[in-house]
N, CA, C and O atoms as a Tinker XYZ file with bonds, in Angstrom:
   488  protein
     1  N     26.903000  -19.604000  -16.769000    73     2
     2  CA    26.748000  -21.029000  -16.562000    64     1     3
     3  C     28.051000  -21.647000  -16.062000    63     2     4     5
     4  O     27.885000  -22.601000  -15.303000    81     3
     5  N     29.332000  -21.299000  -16.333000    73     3     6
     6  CA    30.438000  -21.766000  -15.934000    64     5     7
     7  C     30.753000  -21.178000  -14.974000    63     6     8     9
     8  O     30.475000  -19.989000  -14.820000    81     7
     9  N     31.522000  -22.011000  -13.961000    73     7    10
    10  CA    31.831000  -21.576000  -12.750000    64     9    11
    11  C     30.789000  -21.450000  -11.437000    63    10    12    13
    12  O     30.993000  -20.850000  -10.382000    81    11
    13  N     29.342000  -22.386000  -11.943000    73    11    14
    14  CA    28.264000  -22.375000  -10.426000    64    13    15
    15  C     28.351000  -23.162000  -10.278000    63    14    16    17
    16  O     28.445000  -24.038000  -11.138000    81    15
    17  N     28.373000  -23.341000   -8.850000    73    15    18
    18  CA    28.762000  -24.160000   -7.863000    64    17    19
    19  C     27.174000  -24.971000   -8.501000    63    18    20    21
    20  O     27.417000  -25.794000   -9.384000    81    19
    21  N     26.156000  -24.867000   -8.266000    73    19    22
    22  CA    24.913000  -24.970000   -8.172000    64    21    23
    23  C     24.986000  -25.803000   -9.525000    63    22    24    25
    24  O     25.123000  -27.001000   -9.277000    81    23
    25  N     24.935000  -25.522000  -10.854000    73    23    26
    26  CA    25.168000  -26.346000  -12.049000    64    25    27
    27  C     26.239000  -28.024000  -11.752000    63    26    28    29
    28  O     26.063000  -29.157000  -12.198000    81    27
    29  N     27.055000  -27.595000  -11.042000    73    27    30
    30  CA    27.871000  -28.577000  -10.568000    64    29    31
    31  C     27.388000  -29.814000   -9.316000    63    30    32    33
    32  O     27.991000  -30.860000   -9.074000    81    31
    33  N     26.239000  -29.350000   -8.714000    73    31    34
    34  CA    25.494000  -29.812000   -7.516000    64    33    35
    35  C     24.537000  -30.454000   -8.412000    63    34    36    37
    36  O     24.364000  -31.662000   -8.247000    81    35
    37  N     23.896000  -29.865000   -9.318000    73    35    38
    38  CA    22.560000  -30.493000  -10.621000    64    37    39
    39  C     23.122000  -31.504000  -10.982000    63    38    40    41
    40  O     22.601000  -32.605000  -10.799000    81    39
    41  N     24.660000  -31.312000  -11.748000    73    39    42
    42  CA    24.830000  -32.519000  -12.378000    64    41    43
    43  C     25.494000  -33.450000  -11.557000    63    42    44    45
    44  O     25.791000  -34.488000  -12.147000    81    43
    45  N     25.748000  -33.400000  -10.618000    73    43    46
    46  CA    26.333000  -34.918000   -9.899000    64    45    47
    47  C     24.621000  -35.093000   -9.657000    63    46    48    49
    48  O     24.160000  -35.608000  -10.676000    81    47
    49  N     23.814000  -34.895000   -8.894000    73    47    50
    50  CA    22.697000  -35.142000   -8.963000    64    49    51
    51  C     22.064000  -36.214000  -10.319000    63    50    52    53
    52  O     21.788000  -37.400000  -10.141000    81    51
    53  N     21.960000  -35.678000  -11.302000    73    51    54
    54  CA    21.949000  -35.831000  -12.552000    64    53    55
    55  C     22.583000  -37.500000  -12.744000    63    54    56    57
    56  O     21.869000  -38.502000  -12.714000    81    55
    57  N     24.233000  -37.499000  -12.962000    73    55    58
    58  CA    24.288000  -38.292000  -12.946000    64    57    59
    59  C     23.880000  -39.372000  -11.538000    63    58    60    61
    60  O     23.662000  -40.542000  -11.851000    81    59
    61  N     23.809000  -39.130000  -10.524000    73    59    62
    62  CA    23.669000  -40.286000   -9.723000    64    61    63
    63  C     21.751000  -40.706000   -9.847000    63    62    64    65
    64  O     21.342000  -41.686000   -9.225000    81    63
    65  N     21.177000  -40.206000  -10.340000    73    63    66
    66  CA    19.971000  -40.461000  -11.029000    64    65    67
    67  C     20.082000  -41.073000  -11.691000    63    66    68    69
    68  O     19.407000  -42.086000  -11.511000    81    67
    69  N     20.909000  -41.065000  -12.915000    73    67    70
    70  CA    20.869000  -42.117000  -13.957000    64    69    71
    71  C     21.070000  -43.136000  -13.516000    63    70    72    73
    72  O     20.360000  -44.087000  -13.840000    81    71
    73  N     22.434000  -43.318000  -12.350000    73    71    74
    74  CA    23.027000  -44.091000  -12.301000    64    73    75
    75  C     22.081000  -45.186000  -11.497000    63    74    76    77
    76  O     22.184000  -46.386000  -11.751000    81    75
    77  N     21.113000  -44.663000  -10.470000    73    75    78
    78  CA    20.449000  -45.389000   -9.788000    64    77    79
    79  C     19.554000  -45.894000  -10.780000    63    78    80    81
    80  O     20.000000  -47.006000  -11.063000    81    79
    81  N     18.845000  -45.742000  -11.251000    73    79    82
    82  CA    17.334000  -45.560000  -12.407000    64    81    83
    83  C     18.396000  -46.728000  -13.031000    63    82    84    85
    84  O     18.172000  -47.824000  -12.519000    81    83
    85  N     19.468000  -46.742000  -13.992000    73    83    86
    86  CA    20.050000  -48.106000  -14.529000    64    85    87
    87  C     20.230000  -49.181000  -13.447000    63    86    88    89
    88  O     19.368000  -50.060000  -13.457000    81    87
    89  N     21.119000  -49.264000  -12.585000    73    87    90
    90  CA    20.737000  -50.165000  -12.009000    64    89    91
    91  C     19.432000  -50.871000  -10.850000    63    90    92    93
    92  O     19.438000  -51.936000  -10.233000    81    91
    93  N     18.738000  -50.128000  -10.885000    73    91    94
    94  CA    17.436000  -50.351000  -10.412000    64    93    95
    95  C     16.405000  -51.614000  -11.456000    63    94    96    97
    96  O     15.867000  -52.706000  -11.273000    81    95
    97  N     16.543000  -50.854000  -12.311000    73    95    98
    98  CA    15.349000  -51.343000  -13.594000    64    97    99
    99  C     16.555000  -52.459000  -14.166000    63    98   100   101
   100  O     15.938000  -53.285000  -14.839000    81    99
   101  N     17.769000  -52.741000  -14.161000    73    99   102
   102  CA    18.167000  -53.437000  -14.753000    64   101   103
   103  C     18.413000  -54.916000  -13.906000    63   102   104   105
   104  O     18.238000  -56.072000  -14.293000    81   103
   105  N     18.945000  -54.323000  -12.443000    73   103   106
   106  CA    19.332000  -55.528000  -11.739000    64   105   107
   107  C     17.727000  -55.842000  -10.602000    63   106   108   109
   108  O     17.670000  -56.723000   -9.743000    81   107
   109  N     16.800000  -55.029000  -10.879000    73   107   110
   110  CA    15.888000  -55.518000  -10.094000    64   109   111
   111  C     14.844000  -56.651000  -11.038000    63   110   112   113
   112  O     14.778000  -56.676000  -12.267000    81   111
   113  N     14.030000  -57.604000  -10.012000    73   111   114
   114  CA    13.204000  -58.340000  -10.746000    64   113   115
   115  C     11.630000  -57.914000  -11.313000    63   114   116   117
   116  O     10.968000  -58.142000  -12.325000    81   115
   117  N     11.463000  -57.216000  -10.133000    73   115   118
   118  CA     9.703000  -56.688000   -9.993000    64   117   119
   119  C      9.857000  -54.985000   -9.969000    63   118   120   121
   120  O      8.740000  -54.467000   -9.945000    81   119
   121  N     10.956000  -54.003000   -9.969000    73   119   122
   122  CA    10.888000  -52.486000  -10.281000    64   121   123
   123  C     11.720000  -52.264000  -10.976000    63   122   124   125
   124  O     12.664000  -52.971000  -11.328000    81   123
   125  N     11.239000  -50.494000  -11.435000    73   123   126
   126  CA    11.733000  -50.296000  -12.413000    64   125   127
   127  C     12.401000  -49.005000  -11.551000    63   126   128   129
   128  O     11.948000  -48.689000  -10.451000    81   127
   129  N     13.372000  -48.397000  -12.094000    73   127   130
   130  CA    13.922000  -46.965000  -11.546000    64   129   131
   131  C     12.417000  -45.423000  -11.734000    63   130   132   133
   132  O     11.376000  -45.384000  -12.390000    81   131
   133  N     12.899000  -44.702000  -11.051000    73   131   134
   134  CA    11.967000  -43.054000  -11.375000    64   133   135
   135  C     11.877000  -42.962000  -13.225000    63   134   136   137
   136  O     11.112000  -43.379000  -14.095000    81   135
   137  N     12.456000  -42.595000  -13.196000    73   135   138
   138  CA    12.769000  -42.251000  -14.663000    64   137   139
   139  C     12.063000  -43.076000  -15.972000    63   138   140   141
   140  O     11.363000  -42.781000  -16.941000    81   139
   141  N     12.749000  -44.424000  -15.332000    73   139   142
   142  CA    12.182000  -46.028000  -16.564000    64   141   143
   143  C     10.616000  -46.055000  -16.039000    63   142   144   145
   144  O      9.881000  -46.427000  -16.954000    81   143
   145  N      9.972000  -45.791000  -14.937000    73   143   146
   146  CA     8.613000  -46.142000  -15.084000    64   145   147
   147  C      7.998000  -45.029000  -15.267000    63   146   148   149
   148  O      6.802000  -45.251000  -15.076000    81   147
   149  N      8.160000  -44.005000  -15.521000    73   147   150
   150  CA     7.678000  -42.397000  -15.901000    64   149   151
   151  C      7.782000  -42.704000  -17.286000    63   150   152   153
   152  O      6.769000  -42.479000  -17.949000    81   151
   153  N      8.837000  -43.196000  -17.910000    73   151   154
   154  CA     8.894000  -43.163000  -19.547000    64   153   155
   155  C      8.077000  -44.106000  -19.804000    63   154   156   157
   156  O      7.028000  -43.968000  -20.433000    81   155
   157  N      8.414000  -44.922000  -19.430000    73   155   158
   158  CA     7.341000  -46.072000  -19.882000    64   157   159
   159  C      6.312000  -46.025000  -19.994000    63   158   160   161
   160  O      5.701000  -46.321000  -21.021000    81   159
   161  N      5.724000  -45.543000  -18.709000    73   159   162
   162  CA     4.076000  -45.499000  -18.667000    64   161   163
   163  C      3.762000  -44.100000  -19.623000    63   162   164   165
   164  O      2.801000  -44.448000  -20.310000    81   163
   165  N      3.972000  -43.253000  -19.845000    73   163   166
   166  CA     4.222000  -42.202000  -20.799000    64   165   167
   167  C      4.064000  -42.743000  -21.954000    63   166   168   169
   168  O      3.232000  -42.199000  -22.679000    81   167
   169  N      4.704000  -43.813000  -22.425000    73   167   170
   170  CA     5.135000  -43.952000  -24.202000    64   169   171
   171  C      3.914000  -44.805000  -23.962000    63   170   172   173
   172  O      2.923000  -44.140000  -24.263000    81   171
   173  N      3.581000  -46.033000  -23.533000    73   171   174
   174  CA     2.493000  -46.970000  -23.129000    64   173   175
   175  C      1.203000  -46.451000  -23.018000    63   174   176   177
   176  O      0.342000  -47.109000  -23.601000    81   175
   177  N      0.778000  -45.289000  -22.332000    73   175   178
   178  CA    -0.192000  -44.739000  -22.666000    64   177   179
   179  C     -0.356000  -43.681000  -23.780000    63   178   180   181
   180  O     -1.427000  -43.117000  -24.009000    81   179
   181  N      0.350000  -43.543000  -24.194000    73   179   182
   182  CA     0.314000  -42.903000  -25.460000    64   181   183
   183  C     -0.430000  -44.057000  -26.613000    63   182   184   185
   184  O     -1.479000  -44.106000  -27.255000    81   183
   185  N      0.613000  -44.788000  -26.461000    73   183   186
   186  CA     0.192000  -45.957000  -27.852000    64   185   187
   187  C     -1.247000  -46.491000  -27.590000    63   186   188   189
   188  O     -2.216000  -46.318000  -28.329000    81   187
   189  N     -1.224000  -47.049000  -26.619000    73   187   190
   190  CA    -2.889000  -46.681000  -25.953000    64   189   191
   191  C     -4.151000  -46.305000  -26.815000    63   190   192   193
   192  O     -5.090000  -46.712000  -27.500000    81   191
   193  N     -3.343000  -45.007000  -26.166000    73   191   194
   194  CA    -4.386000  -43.753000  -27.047000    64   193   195
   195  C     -4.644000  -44.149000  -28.484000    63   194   196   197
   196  O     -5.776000  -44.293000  -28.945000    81   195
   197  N     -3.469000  -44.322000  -29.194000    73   195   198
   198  CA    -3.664000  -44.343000  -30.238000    64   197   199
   199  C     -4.192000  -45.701000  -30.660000    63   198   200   201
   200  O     -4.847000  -45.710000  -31.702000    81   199
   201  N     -3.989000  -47.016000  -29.930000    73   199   202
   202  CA    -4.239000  -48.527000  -30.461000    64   201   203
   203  C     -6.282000  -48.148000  -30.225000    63   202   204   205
   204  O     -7.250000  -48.676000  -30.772000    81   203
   205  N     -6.203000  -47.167000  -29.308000    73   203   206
   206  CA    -8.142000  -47.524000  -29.422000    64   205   207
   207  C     -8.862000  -46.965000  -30.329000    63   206   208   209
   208  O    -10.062000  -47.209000  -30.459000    81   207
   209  N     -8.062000  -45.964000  -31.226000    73   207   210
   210  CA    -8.647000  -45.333000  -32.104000    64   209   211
   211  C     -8.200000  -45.979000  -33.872000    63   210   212   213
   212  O     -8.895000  -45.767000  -34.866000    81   211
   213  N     -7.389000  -46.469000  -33.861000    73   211   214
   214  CA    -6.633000  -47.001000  -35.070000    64   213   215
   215  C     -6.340000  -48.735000  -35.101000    63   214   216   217
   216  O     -6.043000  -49.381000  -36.106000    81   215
   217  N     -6.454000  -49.085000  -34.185000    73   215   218
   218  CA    -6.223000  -50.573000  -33.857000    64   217   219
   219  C     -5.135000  -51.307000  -34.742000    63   218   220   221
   220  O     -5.311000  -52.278000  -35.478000    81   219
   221  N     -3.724000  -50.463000  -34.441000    73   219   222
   222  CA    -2.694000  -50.729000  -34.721000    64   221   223
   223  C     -1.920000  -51.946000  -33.507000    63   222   224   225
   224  O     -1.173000  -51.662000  -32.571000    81   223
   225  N     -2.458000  -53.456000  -33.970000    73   223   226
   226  CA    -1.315000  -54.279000  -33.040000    64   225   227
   227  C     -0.020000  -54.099000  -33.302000    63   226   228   229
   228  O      0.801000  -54.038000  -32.388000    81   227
   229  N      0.303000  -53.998000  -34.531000    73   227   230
   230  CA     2.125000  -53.948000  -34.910000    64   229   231
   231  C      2.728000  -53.315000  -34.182000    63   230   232   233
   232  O      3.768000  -53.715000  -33.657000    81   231
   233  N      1.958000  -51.620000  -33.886000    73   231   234
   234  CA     2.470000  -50.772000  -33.256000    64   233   235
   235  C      3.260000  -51.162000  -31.718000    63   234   236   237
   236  O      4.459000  -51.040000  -31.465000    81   235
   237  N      2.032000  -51.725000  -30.706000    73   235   238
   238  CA     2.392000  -52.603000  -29.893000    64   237   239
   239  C      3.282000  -53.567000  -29.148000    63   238   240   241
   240  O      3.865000  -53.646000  -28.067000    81   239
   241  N      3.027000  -54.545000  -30.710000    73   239   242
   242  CA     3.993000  -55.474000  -30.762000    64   241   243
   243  C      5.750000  -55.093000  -30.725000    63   242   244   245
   244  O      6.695000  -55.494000  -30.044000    81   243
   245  N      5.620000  -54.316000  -31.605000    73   243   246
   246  CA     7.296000  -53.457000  -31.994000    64   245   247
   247  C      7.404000  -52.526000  -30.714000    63   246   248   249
   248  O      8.507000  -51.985000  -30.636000    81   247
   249  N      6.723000  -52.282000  -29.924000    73   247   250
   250  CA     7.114000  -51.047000  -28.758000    64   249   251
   251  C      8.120000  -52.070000  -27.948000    63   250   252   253
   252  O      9.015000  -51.305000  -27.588000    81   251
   253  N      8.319000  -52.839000  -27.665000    73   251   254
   254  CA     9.315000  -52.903000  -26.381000    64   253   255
   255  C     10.733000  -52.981000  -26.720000    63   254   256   257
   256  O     11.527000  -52.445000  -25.947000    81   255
   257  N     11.152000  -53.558000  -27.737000    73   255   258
   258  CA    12.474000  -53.143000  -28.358000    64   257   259
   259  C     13.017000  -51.868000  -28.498000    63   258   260   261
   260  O     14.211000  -51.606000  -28.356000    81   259
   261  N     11.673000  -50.665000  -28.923000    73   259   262
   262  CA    11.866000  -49.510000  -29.589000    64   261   263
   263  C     12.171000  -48.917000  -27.864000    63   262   264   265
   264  O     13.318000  -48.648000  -27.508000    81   263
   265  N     11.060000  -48.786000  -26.986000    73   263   266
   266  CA    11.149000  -48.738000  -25.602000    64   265   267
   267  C     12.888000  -48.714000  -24.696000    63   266   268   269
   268  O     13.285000  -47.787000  -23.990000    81   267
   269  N     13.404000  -49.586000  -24.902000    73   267   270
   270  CA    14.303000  -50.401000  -24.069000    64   269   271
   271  C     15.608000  -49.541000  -24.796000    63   270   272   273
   272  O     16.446000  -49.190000  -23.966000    81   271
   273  N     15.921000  -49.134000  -26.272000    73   271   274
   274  CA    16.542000  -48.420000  -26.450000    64   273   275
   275  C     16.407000  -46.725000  -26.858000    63   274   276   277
   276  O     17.307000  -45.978000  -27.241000    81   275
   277  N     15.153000  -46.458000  -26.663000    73   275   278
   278  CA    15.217000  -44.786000  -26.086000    64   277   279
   279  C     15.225000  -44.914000  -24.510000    63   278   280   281
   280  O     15.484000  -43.887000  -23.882000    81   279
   281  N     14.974000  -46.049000  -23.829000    73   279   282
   282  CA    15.838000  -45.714000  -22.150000    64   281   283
   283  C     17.196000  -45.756000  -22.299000    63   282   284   285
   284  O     17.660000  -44.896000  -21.550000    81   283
   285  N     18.197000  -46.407000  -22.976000    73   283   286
   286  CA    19.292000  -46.032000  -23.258000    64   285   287
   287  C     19.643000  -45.082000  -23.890000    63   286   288   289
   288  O     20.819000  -44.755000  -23.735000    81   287
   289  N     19.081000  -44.539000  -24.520000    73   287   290
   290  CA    19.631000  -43.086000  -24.778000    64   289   291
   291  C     19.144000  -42.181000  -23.775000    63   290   292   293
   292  O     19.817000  -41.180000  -23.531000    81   291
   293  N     18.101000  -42.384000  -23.177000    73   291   294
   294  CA    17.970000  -41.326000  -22.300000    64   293   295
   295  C     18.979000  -41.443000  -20.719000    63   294   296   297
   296  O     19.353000  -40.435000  -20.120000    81   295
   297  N     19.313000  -42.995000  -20.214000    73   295   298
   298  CA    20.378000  -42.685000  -19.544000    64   297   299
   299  C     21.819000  -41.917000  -20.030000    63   298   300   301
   300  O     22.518000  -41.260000  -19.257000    81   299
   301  N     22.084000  -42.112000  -21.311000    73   299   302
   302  CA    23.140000  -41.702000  -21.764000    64   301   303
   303  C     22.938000  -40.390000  -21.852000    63   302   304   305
   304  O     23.758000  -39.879000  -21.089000    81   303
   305  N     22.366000  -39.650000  -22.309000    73   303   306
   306  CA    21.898000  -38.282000  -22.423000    64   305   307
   307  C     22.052000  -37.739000  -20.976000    63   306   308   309
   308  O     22.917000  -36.912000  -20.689000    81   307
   309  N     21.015000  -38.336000  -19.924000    73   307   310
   310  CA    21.251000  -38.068000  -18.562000    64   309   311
   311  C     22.621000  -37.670000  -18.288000    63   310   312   313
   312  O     22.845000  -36.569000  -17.784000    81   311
   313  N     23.670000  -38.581000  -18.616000    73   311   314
   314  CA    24.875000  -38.879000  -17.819000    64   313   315
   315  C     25.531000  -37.948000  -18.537000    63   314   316   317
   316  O     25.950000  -37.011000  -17.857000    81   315
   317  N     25.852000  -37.883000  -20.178000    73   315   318
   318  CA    25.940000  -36.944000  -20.881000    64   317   319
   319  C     26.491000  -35.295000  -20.011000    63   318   320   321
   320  O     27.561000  -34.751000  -19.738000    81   319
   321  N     24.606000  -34.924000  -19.783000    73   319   322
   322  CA    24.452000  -33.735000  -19.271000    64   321   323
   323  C     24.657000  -32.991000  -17.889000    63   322   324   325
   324  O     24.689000  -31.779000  -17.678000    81   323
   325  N     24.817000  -34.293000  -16.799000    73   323   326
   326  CA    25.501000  -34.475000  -15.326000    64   325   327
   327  C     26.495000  -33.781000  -15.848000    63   326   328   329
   328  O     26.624000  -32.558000  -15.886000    81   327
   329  N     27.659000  -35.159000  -16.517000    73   327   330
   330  CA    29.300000  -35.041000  -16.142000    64   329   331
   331  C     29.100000  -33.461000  -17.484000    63   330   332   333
   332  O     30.232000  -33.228000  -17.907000    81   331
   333  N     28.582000  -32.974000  -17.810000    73   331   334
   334  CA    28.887000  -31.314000  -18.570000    64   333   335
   335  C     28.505000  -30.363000  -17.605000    63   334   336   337
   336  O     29.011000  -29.242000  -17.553000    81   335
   337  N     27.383000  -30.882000  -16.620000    73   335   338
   338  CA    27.139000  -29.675000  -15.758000    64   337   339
   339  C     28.239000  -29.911000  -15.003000    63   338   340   341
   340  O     28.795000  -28.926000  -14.516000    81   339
   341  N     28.771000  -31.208000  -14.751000    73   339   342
   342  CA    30.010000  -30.852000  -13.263000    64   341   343
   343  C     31.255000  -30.035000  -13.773000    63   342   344   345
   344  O     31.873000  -29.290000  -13.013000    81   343
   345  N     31.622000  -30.222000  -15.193000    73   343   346
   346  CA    32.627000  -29.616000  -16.085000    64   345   347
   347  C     32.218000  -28.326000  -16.108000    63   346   348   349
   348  O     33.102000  -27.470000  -16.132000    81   347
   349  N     30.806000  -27.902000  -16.105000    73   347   350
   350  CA    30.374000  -26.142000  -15.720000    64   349   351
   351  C     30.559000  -25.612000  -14.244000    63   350   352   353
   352  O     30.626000  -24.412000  -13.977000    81   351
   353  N     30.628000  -26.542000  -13.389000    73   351   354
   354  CA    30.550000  -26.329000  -12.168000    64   353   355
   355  C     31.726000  -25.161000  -11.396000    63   354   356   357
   356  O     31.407000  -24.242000  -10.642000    81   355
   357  N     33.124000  -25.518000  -11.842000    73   355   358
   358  CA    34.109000  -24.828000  -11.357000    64   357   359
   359  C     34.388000  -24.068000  -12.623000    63   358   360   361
   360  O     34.149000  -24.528000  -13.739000    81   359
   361  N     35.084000  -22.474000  -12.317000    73   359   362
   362  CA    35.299000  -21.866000  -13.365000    64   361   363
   363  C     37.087000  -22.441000  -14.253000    63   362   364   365
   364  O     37.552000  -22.333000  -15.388000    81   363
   365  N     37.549000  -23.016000  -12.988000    73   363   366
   366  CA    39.220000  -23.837000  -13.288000    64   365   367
   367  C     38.871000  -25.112000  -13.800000    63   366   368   369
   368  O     39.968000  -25.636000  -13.991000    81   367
   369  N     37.718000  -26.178000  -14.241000    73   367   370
   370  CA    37.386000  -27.136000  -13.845000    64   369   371
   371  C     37.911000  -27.408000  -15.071000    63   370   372   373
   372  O     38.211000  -28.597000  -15.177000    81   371
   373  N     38.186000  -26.596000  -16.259000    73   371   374
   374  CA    39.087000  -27.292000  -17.503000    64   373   375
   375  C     39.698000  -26.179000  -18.153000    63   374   376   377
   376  O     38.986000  -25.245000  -18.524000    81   375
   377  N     40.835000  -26.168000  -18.321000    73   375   378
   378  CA    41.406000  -24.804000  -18.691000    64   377   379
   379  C     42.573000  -25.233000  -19.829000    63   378   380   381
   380  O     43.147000  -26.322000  -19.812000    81   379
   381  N     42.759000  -24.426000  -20.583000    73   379   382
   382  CA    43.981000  -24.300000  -21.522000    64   381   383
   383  C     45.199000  -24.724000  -20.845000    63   382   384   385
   384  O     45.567000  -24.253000  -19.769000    81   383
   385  N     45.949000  -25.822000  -21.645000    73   383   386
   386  CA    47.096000  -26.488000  -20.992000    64   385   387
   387  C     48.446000  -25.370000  -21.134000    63   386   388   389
   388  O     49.348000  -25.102000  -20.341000    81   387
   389  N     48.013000  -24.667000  -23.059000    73   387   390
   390  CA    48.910000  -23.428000  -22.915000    64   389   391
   391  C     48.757000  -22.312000  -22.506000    63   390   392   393
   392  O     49.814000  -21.731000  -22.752000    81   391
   393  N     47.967000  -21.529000  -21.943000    73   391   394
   394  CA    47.812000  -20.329000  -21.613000    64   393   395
   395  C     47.118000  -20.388000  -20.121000    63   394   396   397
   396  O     47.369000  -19.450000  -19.365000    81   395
   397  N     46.601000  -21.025000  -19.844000    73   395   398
   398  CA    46.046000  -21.374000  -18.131000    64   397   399
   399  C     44.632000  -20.625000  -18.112000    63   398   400   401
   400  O     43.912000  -20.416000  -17.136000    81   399
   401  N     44.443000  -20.305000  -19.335000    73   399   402
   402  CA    42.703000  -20.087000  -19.428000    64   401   403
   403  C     41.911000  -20.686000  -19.401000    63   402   404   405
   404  O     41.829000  -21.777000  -19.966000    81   403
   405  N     40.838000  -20.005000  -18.539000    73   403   406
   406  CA    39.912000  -20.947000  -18.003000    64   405   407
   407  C     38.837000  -21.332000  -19.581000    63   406   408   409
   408  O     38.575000  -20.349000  -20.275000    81   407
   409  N     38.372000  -22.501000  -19.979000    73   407   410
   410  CA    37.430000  -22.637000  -20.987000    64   409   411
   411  C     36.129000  -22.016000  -20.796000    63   410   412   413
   412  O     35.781000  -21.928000  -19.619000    81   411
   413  N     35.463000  -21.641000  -21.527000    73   411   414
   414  CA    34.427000  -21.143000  -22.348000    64   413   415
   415  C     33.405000  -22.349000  -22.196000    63   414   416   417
   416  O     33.800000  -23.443000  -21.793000    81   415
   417  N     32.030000  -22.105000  -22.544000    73   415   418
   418  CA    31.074000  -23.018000  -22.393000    64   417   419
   419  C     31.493000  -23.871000  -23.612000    63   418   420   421
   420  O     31.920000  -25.018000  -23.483000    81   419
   421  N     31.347000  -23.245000  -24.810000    73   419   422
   422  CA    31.583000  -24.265000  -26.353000    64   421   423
   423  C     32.948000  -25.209000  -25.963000    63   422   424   425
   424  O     32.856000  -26.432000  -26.065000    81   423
   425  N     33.834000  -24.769000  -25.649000    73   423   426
   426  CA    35.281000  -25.587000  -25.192000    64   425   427
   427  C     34.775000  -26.780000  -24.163000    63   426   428   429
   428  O     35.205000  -27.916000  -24.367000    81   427
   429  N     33.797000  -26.525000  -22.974000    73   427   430
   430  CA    33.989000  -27.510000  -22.274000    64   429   431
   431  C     32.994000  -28.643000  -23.017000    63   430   432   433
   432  O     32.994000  -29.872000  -22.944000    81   431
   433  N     32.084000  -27.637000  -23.815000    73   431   434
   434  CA    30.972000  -28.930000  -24.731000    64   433   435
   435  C     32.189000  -30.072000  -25.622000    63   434   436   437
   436  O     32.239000  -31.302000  -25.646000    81   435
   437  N     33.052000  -29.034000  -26.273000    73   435   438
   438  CA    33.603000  -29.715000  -27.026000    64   437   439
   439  C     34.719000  -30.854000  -26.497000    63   438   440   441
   440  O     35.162000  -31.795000  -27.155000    81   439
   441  N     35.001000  -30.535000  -25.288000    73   439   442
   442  CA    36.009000  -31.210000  -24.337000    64   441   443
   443  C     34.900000  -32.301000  -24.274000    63   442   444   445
   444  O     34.955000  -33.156000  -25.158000    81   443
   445  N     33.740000  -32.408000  -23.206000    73   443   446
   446  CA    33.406000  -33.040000  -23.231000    64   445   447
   447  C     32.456000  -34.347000  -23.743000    63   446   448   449
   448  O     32.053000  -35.319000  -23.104000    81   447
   449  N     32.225000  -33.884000  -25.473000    73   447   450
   450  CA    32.115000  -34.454000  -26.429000    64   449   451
   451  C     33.265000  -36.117000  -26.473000    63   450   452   453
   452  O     32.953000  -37.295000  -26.643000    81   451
   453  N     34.265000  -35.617000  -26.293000    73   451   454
   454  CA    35.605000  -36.427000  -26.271000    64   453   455
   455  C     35.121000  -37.391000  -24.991000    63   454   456   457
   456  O     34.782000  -38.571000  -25.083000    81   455
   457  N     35.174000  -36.628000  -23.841000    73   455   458
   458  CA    34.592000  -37.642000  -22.691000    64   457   459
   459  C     34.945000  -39.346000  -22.479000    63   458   460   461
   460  O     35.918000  -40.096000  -22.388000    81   459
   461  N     33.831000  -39.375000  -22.471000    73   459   462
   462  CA    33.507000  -40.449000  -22.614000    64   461   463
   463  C     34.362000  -41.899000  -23.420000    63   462   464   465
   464  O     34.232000  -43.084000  -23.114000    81   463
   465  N     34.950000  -41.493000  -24.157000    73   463   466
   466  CA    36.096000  -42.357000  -24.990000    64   465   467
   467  C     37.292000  -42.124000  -24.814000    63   466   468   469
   468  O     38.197000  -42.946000  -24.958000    81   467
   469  N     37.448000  -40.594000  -24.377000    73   467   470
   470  CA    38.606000  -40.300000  -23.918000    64   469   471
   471  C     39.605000  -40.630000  -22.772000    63   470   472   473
   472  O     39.129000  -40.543000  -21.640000    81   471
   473  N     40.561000  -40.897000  -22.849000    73   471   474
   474  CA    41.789000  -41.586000  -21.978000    64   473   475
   475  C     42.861000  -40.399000  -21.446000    63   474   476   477
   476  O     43.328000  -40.308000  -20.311000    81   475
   477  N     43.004000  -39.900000  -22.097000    73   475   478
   478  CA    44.526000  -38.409000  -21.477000    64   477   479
   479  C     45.605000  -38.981000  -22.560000    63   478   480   481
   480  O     46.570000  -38.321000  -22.948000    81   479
   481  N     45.215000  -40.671000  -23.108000    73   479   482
   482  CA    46.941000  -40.953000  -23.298000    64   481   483
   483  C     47.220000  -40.185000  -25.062000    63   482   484   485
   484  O     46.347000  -39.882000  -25.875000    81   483
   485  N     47.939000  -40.120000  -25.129000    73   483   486
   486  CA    48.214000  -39.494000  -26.838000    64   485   487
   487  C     49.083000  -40.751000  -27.779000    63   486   488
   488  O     49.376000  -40.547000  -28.957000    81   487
């Protein structure tokens, strides 16, 4: 997995999916991104299913809050798993500062765990 070019091509992919799909569904008035109207209509017909057999309104009622933040986790997850595939992409793409070894899959998970909050500064 470390060091393909191809894993590294997925996840810029990856992320620029998310990235479109958020601002699509967020800054548009009348669409939603690939992703936000696949989930949606997914979770929506699900409950569906279930409101014609159980005639749960609450259920309903409470879906769009619940909705709106599993699309945020699923962009985050998305983006997540991009910027780890681009960190798989090159086999140099993160290496030991003391020994000039190249990282291991668990090292770059754990590198890039940090990510996201992370700065370089100490």
């Amino acid at each position: 997995m470390t060091g393909s070019i191809l894993a590294g091509v997925i996840g810029v992919l990856l992320i620029a999916l998310a990235n479109f799909d958020a601002i699509r569904t967020t800054l548009s008035a009348s669409h939603s991104g690939p992703v936000t109207n696949r989930l949606i209509s997914g979770v929506w017909s699900i409950l569906l299913f279930i409101h014609r057999y159980r005639r749960c309104h609450w259920l309903l009622t409470a879906t769009g809050p619940w909705i709106t933040v599993g699309l945020i986790l699923v962009w985050v997850v998305m983006l997540w798993l991009g910027w780890l595939l681009v960190f798989c992409g090159g086999s140099d793409a993160v290496v030991n500062a003391n020994t000039q070894a190249s990282a291991g899959l668990i090292e770059r998970i754990y590198l890039h765990r940090l990510h996201p909050y992370h700065t370089g500064l100490r």
